[in-house]
PASE-733638 format. One record per residue: residue number from 1; x, y, z of N, C-alpha, C in turn. Coordinates in steps of 0.2 Angstrom, whole numbers, padded with zeros to 4 digits, always signed. Each point is the difference from the previous one (the first is absolute). Layout:
N
[NUM [X Y Z] [X Y Z] [X Y Z]]
...
This chain:
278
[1 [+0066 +0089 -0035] [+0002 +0003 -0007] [-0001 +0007 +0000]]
[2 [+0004 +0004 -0002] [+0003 +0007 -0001] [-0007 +0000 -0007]]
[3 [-0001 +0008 +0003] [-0005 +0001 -0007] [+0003 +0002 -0006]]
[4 [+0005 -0001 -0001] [+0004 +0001 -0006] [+0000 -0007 -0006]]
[5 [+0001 -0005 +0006] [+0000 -0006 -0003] [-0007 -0003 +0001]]
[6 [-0005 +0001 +0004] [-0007 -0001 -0002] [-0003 +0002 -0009]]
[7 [+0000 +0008 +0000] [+0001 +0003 -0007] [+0002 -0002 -0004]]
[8 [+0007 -0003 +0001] [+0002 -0007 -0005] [-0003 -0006 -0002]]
[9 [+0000 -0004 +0005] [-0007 -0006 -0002] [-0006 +0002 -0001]]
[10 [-0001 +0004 +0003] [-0008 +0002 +0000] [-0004 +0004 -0003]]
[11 [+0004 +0006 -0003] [-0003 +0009 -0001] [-0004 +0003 +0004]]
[12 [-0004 +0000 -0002] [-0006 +0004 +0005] [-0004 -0002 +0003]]
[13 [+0000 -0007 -0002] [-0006 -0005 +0002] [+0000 -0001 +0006]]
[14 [-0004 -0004 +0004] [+0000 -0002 +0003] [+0002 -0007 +0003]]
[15 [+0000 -0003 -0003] [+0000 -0009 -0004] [+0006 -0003 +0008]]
[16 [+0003 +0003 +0000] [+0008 -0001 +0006] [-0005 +0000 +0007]]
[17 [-0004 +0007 +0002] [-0004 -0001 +0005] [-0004 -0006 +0000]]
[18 [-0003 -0002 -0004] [-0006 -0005 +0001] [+0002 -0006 -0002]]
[19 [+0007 -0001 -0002] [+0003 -0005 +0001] [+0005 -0002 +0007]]
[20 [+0000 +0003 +0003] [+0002 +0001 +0007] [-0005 +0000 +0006]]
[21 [-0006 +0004 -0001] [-0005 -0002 +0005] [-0005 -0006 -0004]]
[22 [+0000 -0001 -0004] [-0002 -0007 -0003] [-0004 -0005 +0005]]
[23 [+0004 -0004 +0005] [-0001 -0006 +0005] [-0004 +0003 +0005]]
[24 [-0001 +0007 +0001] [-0007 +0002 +0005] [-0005 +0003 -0005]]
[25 [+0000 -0001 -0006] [-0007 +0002 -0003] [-0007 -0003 +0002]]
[26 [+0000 -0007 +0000] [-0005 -0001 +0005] [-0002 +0002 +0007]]
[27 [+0006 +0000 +0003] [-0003 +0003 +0006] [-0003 +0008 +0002]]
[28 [+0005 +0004 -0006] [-0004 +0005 -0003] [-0006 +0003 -0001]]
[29 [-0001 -0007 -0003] [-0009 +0000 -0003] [-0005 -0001 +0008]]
[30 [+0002 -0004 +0001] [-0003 +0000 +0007] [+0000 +0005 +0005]]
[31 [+0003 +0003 +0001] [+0001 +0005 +0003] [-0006 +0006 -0002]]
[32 [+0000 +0002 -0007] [-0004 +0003 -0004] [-0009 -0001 +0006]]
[33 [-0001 -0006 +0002] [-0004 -0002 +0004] [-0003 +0004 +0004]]
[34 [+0007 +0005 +0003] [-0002 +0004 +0005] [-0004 +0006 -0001]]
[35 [-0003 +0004 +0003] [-0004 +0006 -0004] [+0004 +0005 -0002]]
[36 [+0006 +0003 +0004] [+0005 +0006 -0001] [+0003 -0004 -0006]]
[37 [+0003 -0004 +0000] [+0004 -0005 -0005] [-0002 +0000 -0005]]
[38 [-0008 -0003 -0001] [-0003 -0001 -0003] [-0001 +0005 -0008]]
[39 [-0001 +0009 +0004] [-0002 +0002 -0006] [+0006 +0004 -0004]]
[40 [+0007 -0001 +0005] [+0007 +0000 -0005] [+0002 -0003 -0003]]
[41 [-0005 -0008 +0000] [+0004 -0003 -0006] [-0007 -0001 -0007]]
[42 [-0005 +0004 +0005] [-0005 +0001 -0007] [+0001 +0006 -0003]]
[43 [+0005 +0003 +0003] [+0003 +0008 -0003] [+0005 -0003 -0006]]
[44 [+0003 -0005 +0001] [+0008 -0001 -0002] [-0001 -0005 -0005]]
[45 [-0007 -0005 +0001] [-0003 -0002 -0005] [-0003 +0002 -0006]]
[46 [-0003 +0006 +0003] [-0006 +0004 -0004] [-0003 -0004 -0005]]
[47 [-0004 -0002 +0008] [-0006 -0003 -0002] [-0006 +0002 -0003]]
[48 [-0001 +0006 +0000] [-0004 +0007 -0003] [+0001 +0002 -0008]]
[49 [+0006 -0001 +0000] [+0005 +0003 -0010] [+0000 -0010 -0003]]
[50 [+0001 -0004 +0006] [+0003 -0006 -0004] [-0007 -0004 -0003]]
[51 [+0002 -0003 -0003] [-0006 -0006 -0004] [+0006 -0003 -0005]]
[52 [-0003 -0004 +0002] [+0006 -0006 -0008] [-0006 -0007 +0000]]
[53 [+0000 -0005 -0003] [-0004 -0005 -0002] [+0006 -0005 -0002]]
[54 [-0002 -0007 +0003] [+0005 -0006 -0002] [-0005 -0003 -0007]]
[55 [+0005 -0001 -0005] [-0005 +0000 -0005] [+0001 -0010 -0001]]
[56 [-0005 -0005 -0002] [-0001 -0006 -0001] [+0005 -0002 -0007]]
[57 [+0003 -0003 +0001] [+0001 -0004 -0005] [+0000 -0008 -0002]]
[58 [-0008 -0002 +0006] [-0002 -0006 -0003] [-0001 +0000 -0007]]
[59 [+0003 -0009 -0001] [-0002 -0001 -0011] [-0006 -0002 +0000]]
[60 [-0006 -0001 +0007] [-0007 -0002 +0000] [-0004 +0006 -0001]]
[61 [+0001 +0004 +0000] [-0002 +0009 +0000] [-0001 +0000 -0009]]
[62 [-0006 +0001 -0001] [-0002 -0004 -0008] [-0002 +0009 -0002]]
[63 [+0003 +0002 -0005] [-0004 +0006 -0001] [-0001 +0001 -0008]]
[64 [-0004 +0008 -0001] [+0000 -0004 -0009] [+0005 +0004 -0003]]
[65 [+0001 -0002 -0007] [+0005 +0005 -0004] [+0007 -0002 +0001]]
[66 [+0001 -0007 +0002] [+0007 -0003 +0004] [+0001 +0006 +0004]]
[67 [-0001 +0003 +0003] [+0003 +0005 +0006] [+0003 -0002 +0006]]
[68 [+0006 +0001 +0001] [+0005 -0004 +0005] [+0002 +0004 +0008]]
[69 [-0004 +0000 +0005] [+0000 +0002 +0007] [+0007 -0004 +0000]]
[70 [+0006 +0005 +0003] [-0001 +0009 +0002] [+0002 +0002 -0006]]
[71 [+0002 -0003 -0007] [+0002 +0005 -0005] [-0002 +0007 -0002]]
[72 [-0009 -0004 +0000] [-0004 +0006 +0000] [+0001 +0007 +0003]]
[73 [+0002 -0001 +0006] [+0000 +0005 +0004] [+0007 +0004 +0001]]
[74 [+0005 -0005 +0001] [+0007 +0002 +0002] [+0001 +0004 -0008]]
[75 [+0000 -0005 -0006] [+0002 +0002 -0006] [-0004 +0010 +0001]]
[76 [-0006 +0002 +0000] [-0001 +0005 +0000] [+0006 +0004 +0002]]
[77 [+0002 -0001 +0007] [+0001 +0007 +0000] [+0007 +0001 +0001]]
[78 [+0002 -0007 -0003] [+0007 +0000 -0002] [+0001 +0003 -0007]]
[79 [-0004 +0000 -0005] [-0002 +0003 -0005] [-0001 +0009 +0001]]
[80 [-0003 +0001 +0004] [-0002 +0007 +0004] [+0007 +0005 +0003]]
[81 [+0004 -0005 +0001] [+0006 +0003 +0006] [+0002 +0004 -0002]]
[82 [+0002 +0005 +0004] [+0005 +0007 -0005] [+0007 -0004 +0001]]
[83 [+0002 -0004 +0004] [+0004 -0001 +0005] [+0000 -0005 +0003]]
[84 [+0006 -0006 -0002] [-0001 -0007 +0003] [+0008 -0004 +0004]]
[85 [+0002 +0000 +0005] [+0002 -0002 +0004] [+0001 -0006 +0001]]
[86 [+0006 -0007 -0004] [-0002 -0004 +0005] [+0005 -0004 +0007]]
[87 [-0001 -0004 +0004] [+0003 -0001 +0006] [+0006 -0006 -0002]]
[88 [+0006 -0001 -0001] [+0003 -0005 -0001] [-0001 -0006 +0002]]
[89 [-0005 +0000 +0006] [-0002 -0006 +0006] [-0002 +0003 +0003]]
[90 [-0005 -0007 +0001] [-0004 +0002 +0007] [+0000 +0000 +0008]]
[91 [-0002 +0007 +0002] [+0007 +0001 +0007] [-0004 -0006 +0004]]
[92 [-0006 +0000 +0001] [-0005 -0005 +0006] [+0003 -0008 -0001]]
[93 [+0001 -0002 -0008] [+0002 -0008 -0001] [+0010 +0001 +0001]]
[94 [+0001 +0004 -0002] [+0009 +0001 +0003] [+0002 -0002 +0008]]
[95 [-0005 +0004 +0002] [+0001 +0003 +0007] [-0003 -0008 +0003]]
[96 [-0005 -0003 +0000] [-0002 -0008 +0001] [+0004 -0004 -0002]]
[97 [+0004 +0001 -0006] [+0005 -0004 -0003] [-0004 -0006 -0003]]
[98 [-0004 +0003 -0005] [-0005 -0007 -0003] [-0001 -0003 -0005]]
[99 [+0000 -0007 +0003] [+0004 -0006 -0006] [-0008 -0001 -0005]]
[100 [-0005 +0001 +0005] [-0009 -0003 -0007] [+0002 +0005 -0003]]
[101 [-0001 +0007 -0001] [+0000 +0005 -0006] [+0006 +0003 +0000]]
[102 [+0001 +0001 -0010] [+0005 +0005 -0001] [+0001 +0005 +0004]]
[103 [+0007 +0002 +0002] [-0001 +0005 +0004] [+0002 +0008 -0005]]
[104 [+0001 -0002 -0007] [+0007 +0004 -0004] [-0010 +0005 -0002]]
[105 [-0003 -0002 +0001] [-0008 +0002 -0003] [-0003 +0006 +0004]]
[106 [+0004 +0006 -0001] [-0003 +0005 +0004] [-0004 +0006 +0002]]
[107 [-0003 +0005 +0001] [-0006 +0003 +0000] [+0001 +0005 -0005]]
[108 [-0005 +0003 -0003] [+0002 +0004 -0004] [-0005 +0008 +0003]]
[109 [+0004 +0007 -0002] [-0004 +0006 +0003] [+0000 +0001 -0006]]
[110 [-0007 +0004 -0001] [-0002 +0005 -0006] [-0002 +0006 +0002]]
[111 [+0000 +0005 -0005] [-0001 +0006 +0000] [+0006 +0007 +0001]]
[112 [-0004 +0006 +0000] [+0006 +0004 -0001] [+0006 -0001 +0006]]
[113 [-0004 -0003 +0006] [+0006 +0001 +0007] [+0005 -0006 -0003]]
[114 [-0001 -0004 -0004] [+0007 -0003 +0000] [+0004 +0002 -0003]]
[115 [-0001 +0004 -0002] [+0007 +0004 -0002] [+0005 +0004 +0007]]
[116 [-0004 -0001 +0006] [+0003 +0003 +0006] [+0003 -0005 +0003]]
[117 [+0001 -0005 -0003] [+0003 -0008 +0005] [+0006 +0001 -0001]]
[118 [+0004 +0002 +0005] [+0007 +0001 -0002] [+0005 -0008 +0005]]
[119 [+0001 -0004 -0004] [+0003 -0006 +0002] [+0006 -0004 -0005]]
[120 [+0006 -0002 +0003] [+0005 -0002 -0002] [-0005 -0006 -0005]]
[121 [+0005 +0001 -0007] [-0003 -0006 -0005] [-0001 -0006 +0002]]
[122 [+0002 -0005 +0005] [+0001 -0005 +0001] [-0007 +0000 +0004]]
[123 [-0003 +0002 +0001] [-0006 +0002 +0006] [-0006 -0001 -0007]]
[124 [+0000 +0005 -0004] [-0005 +0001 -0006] [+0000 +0003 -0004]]
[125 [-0003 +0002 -0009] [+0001 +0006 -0002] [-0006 +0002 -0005]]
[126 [+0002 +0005 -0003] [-0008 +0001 -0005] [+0000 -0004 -0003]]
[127 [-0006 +0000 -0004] [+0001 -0007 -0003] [-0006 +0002 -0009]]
[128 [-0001 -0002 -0003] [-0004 -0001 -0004] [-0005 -0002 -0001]]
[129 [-0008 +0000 -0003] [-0006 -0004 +0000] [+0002 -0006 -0001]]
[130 [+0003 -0002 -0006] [+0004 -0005 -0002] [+0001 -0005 +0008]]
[131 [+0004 +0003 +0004] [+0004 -0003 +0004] [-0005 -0004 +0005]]
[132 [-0005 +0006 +0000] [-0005 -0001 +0008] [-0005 -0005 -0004]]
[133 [+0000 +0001 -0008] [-0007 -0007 -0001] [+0004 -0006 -0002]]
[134 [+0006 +0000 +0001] [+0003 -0006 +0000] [+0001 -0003 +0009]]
[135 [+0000 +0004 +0003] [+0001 -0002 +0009] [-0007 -0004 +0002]]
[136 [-0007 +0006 -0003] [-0004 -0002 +0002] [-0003 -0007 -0002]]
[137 [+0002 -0002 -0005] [-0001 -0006 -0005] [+0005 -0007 +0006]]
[138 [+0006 +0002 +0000] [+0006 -0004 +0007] [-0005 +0000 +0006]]
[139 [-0001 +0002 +0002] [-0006 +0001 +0006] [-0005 -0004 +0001]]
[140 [-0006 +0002 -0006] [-0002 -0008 -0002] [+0001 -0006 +0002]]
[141 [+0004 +0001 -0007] [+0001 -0007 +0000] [+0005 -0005 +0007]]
[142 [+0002 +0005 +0002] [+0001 -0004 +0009] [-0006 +0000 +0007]]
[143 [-0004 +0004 -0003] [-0004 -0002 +0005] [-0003 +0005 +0006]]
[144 [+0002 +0006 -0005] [+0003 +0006 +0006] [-0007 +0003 -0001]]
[145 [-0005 +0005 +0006] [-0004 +0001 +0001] [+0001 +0009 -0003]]
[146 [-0001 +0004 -0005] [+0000 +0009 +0002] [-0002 +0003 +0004]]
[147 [-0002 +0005 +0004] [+0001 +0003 +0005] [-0001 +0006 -0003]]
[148 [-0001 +0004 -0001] [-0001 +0007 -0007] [-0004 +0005 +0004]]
[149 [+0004 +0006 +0002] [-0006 +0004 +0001] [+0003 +0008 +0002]]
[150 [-0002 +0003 +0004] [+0004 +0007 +0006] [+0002 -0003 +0007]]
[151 [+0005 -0001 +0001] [+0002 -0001 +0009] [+0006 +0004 +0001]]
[152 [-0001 +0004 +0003] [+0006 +0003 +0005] [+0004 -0002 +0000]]
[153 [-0001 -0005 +0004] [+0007 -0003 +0007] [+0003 -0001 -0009]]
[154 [-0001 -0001 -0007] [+0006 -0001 -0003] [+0002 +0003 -0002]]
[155 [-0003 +0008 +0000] [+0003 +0006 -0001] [+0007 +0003 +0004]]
[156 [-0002 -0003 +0006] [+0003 +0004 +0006] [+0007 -0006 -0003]]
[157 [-0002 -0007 -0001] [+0007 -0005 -0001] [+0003 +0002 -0005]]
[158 [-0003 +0002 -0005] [+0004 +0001 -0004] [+0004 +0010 -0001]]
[159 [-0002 +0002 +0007] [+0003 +0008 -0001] [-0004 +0006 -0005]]
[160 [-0008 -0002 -0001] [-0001 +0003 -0004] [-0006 +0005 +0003]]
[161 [+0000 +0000 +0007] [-0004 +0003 +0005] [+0003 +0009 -0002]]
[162 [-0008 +0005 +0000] [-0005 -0002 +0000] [-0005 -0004 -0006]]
[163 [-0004 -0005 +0002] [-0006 -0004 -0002] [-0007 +0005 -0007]]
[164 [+0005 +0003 -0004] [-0005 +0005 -0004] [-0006 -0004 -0004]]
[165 [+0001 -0005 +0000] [-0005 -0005 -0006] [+0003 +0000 -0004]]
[166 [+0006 -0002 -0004] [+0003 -0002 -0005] [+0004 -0006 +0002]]
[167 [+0001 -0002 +0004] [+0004 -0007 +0001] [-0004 -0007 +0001]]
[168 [-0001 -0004 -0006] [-0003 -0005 +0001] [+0002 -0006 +0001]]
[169 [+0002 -0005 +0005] [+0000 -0006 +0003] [-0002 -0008 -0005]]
[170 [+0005 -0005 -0004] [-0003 -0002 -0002] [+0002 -0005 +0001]]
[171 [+0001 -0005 +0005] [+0004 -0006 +0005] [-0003 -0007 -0003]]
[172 [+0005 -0004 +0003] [-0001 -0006 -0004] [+0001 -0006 +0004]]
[173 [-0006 -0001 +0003] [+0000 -0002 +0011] [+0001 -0009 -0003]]
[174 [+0002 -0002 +0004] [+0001 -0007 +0002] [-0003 -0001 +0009]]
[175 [-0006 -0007 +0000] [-0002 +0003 +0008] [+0006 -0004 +0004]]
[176 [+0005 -0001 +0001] [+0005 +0001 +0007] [+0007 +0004 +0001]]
[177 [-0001 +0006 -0006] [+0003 +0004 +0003] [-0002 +0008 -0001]]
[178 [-0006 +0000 -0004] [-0003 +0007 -0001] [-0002 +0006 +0007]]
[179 [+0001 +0003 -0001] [+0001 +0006 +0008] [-0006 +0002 -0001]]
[180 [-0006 -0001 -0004] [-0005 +0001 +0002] [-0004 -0005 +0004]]
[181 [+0004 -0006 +0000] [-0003 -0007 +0004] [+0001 +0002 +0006]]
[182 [+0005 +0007 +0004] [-0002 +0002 +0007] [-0004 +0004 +0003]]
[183 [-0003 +0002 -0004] [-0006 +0007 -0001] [-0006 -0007 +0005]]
[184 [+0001 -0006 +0001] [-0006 -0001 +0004] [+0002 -0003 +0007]]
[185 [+0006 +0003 +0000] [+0001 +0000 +0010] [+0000 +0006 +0001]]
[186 [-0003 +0004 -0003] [+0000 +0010 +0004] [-0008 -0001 -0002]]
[187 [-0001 +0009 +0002] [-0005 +0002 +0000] [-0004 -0002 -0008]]
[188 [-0009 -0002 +0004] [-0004 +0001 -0007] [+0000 +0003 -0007]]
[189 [+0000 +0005 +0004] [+0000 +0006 -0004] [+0006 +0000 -0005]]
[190 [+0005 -0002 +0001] [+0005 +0001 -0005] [+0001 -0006 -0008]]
[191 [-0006 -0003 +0004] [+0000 -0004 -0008] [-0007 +0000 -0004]]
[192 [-0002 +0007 +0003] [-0004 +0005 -0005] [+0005 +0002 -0007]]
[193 [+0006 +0002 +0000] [+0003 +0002 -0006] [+0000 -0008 -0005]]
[194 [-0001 -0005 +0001] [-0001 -0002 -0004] [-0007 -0004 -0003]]
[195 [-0003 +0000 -0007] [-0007 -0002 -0002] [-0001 -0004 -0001]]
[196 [-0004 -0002 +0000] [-0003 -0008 -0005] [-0002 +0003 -0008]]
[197 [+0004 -0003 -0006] [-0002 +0006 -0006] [-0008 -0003 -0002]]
[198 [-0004 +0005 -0002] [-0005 -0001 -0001] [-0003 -0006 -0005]]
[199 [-0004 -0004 +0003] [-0004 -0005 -0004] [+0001 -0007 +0000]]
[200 [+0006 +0002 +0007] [+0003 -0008 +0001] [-0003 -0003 +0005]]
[201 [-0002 -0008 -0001] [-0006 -0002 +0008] [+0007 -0008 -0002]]
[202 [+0002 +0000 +0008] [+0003 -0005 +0003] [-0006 -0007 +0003]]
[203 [+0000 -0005 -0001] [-0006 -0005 +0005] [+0004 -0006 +0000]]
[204 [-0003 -0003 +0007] [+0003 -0006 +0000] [-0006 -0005 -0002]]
[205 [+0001 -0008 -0003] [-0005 -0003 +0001] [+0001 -0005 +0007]]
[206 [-0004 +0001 +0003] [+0001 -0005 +0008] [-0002 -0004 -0002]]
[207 [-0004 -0005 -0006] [-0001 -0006 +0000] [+0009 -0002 -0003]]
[208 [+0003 +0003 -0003] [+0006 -0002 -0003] [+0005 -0002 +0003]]
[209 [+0000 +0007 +0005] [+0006 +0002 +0004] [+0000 -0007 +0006]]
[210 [+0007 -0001 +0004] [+0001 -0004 +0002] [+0004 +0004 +0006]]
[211 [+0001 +0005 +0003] [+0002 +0005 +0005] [+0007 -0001 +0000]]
[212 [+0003 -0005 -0006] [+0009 -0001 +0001] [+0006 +0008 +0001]]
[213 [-0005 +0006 +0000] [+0004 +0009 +0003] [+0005 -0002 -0004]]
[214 [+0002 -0001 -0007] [+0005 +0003 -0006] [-0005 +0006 -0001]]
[215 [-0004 +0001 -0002] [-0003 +0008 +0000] [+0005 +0006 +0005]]
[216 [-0003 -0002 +0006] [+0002 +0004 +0004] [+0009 +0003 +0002]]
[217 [+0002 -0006 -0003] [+0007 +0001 -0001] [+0003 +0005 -0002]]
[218 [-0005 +0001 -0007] [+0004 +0006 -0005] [-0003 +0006 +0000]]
[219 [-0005 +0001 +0002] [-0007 +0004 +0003] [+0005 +0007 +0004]]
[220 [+0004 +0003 -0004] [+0003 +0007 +0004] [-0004 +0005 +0004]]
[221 [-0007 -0002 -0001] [-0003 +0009 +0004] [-0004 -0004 +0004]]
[222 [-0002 +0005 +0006] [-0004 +0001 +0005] [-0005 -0002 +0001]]
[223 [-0001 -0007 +0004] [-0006 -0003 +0002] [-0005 -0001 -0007]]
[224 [+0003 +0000 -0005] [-0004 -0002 -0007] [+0000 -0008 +0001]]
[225 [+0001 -0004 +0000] [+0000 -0005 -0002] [+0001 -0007 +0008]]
[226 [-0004 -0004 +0003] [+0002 -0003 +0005] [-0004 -0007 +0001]]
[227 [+0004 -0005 +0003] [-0005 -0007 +0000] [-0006 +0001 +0006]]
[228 [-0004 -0002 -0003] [-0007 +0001 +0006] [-0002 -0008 -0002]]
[229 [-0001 -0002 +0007] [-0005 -0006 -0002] [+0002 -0006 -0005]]
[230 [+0011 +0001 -0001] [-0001 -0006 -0004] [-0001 +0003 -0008]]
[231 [-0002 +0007 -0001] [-0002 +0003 -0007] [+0003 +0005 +0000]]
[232 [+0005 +0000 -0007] [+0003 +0010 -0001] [-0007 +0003 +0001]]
[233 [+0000 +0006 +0004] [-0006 +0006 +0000] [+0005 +0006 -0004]]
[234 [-0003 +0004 -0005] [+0003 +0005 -0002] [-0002 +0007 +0004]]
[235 [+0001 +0003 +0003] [-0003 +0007 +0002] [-0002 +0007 -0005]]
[236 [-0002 -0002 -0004] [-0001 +0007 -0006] [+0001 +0005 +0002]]
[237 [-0001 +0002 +0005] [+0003 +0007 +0001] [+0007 +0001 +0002]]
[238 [+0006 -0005 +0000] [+0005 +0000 +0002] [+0004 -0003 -0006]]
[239 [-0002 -0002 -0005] [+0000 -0004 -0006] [+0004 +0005 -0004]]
[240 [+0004 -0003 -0003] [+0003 +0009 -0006] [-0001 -0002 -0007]]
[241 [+0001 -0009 +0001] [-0001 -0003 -0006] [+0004 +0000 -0005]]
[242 [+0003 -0003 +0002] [+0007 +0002 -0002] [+0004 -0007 -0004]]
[243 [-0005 -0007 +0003] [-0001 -0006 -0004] [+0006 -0003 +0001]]
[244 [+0004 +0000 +0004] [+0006 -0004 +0002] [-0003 -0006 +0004]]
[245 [-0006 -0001 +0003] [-0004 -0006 +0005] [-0004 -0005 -0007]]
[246 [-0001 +0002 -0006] [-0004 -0004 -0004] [+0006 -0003 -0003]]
[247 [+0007 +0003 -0005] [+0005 -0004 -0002] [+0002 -0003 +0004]]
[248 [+0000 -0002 +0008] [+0003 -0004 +0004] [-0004 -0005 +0003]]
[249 [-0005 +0000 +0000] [-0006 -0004 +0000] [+0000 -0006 +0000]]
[250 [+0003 -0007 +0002] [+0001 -0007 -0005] [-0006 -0003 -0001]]
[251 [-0008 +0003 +0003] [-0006 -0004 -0001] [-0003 +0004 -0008]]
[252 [+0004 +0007 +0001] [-0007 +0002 -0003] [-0003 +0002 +0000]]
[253 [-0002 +0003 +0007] [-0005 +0000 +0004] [-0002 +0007 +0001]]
[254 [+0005 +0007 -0003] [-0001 +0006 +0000] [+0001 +0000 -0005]]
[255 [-0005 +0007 -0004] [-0002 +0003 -0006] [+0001 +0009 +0001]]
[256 [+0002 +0001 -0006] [+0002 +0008 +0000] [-0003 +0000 -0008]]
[257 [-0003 +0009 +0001] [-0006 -0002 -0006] [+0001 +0010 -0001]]
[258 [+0000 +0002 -0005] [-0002 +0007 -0001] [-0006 +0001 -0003]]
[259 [-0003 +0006 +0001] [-0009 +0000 -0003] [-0001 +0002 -0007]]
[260 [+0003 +0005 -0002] [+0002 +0000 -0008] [+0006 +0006 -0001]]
[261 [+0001 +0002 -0006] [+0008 +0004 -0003] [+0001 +0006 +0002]]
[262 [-0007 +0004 +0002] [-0003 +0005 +0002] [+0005 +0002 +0007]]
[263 [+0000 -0007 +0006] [+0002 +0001 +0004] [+0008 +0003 -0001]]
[264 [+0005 -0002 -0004] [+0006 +0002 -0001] [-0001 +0007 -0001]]
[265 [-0002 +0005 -0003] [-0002 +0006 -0001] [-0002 +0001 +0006]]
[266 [-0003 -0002 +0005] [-0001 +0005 +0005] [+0006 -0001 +0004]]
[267 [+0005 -0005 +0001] [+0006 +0000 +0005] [+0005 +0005 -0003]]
[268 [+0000 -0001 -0005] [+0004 +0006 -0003] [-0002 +0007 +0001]]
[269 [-0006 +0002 -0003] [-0004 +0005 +0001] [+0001 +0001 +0009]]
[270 [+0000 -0002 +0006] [-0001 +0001 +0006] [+0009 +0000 +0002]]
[271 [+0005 -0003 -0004] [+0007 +0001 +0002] [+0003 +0005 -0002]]
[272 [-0005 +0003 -0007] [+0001 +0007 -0001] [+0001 +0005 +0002]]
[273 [-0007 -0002 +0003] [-0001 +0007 +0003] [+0004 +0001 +0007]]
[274 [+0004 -0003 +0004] [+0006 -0001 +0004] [+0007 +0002 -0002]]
[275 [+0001 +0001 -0006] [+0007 -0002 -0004] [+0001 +0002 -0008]]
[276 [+0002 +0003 -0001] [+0003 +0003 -0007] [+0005 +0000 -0002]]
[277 [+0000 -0004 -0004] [+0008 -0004 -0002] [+0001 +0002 -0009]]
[278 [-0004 +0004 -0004] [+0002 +0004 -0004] [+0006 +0005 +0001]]
């Protein structure tokens, strides 16, 4: 393709490249494994600048004041945004061609860099608060996981490199085609850029559990979640908590719990200070 006619589908984006090298992302991530390899693609990550948090949206997550994980959170700083971008679709479930989740359901970027997206309408466009608490509310109610935070690599996708901390990430993951579910065939270290938000504790109960690995199915991240002995074992340090193993659960047998309200103020408060979307 002539860069003439890339600039036409694409703008300035990237979206055409990463839809082309696509079918070796995994092996890309493995490769990451190597040590020279390795710290080019924690450059290219930045693993250093990034953080983002998958936020829960189990209906077991009981909090007070009716408060509704992720409204709580997403609504913020969708509220906050000088600047709201949203995607016409989502390139990971397009690019998968996926029949479980809407695909028309796409990421949205906030802050002042969205105004540097320069992409054919058909691809995205500005959008209104109005617009983005209506998508996030669609999101929900399908099932879809946020993802919300500072990441690079979306900077770079979407052309708005350099990475100044005004461009906020606010995705809307399904676990069998989200591109962060390949963050755990590479290097450790790269799925440092994403957290577990504060106050959220994952447990199985082994007298419940039945070792039937539907958990592990939907389980995107790295060595978090695995049958041992006949029994889901959760790994807490690898856990992001993200609560996509407890709504799939057919016994029951997984619990996701947060400690009190407090804790949503510190996830905000810590993706803050990564990211300014005023």
């Amino acid at each position: 393709m002539s860069s003439k006619k890339y600039r036409e589908k694409y703008g300035s984006s990237n979206i055409g490249k990463a839809r082309k090298y696509w079918r070796f992302v995994t092996f890309g991530f493995r490769l990451s494994k190597i040590p020279l390899l390795g710290r080019i693609f924690t450059g290219f990550i930045g693993v250093k600048s990034s953080n983002g948090s998958s936020i829960p949206i189990n209906k077991s997550l009981e909090l007070p004041d009716n408060v509704i994980l992720p409204f709580a959170i997403t609504e913020h700083f969708i509220h906050k945004a000088s600047h709201i971008f949203i995607m016409n679709y989502c390139g990971c479930r397009k690019r998968n061609e996926c029949e479980e989740y809407d695909q028309s359901i796409g990421c949205l970027w906030l802050g002042d860099a969205a105004t540097k997206i320069d992409v054919p309408p058909e691809i995205g466009h500005l959008a209104t608060k109005e617009e983005a608490l209506e998508l996030e509310h669609r999101a929900y109610e399908h099932g879809l996981v946020p993802t919300i935070g500072r990441l690079k690599a979306d900077s770079w996708l979407m052309g708005v490199l350099p990475d100044e901390g005004h461009f906020m990430s606010l995705c809307h993951c399904c676990s069998c085609c989200c591109i962060l579910g390949k963050l755990r065939y590479g290097a450790s270290s790269l799925s440092k850029v994403i957290h577990r938000m504060e106050g959220v504790t994952v447990e199985v109960n082994s007298e419940i559990c039945v070792g039937c690995g539907t958990c592990t199915e939907v389980c995107i991240f790295r060595d978090a979640l695995k049958i041992v002995d006949g029994k889901a074992q959760i790994n807490q340090e690898n856990c992001k908590g993200c609560g996509r193993c407890e709504r799939k659960c057919p016994k029951g047998a997984i619990t996701i719990t947060i400690d009190n309200i407090e804790s949503l103020n510190t996830t905000i408060d810590r993706i803050s200070s990564y990211v300014d979307v005023t």
